[in-house]
N, C-alpha and C positions, 0 to 999 in steps of 0.2 A: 538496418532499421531496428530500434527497438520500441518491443509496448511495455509502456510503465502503467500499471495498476495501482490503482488505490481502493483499497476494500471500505465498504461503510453501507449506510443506508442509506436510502432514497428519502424526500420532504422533510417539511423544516424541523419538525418534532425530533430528531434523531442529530440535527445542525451542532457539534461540536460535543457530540459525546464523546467518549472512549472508544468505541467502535467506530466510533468516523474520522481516527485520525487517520486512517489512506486518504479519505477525501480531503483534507485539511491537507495534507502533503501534496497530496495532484495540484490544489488551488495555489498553496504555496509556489511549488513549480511552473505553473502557468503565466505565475505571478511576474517572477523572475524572468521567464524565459519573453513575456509581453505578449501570449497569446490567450484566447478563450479558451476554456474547454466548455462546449454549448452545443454542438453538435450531435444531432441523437441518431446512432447508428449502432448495431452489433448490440444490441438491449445496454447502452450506456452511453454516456454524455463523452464526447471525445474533444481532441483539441488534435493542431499535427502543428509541427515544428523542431528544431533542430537545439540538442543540446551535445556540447562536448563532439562537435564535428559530427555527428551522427542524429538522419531522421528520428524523428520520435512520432510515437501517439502515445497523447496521456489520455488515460479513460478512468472515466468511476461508474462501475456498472450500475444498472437503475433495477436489478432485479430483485433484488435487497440481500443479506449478509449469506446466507445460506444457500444460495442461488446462484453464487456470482459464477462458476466457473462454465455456465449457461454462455455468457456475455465475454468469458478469455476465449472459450473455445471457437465463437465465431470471429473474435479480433486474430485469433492466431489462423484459422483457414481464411481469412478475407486477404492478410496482409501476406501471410503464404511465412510465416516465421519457422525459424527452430526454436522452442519455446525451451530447451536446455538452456539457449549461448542469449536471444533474444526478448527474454520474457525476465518483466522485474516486477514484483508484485509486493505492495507496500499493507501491513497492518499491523492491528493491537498486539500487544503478548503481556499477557497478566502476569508471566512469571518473571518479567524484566521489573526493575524498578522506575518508576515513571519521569521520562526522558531518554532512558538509555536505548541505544542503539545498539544492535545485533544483526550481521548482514551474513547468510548462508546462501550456498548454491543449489540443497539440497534436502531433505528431511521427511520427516513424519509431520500430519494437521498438528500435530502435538494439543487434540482436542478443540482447533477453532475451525467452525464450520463453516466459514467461506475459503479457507485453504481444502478441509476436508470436499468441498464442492468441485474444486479447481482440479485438485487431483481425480477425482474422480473423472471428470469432463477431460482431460487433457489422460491419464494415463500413466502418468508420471507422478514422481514427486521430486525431481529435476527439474527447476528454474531457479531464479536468482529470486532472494527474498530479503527486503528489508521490514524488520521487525522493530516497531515503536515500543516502548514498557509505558504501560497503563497503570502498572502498582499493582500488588494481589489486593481481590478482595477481603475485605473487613472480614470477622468472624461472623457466623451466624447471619449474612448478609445471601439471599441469591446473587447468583453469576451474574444473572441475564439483567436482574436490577443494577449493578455494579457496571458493568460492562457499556449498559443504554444510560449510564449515569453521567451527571457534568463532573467537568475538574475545579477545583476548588482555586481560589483565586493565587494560592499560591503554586500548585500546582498548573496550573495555566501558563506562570509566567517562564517554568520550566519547560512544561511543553512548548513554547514560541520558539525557543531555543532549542530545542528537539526538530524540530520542524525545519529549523535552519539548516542544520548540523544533514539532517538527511537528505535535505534539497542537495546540498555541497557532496555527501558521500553519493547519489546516487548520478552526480555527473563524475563522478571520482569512477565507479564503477563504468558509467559507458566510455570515458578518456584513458582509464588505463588500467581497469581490469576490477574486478571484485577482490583479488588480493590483497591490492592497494589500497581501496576503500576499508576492507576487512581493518588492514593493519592500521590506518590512520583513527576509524570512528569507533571499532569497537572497541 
């Protein structure tokens, strides 16, 4: 069984920013896969269903960005995981360029604080992680404005295809390994 995360935030005000492309990829994925994710349980909206011959729960925690590893750490003691081999957890990274995909097993928050949460609540910083690029922010711009910002229409049409491309690699990663997703998406 695996849990697949998507990082973002909760109500509509936050619906399709840059920080909410985990949620935009759970929806995506639920999309595909023909199930909801509506379900509220473990502080997040769950879905359960089968990708790549393998159970799943997709969730997007409802506790907002900096919080979330509140809502992994009760998904991983509910469902009883090893959150090293089990646990995929999907979000932003300002230092990718916006579309690109980067999928690691392992790492530092490398400064985003719903990873920094995760680690913290789980003890680790071993789990599977797929990382969406958001674009660096502008000069003289805050983070947190950039970051809670929309994408621009042409940016959009990249991130759709970003969204694809990750739906595809993270059943890549549960069928035949994070190597293989590594070598094909990144």
């Amino acid at each position: 069984m695996y849990i697949i995360v998507g990082l973002g935030n909760p109500t509509s005000q936050y619906s399709g920013t840059r920080h909410n492309i985990g949620f935009d990829t759970i929806d995506r994925l639920a999309s595909k896969m023909g199930i909801g994710v509506d379900t509220k349980k473990h502080k997040a909206l769950i879905g359960k269903g089968v990708l790549g011959g393998e159970k799943v729960v997709l969730a997007k925690p409802q506790t907002y960005m900096n919080l979330s590893g509140e809502s992994v750490r009760e998904l991983i003691d509910f469902y009883k995981i090893d959150s090293k081999d089990e646990l995929i957890v999907i979000y932003d990274d300002i230092s990718l360029d916006v579309g690109k995909l980067r999928m690691r097993a392992k790492g530092s928050a490398g400064g985003h604080n719903g990873i920094k949460s995760i680690i913290a609540h789980t003890g680790s910083e071993v789990f599977k992680r797929v990382k969406i690029g958001v674009g660096n922010k502008p000069p003289r711009m805050d983070l947190a404005d950039y970051v809670l910002g929309h994408f621009s229409k042409e940016e959009r049409v990249i991130m759709d295809e970003a969204l694809d491309k990750a739906t595809d690699a993270i059943e890549v990663i549960i069928s035949e390994g994070l190597s293989a997703a590594t070598n094909k998406y990144n």
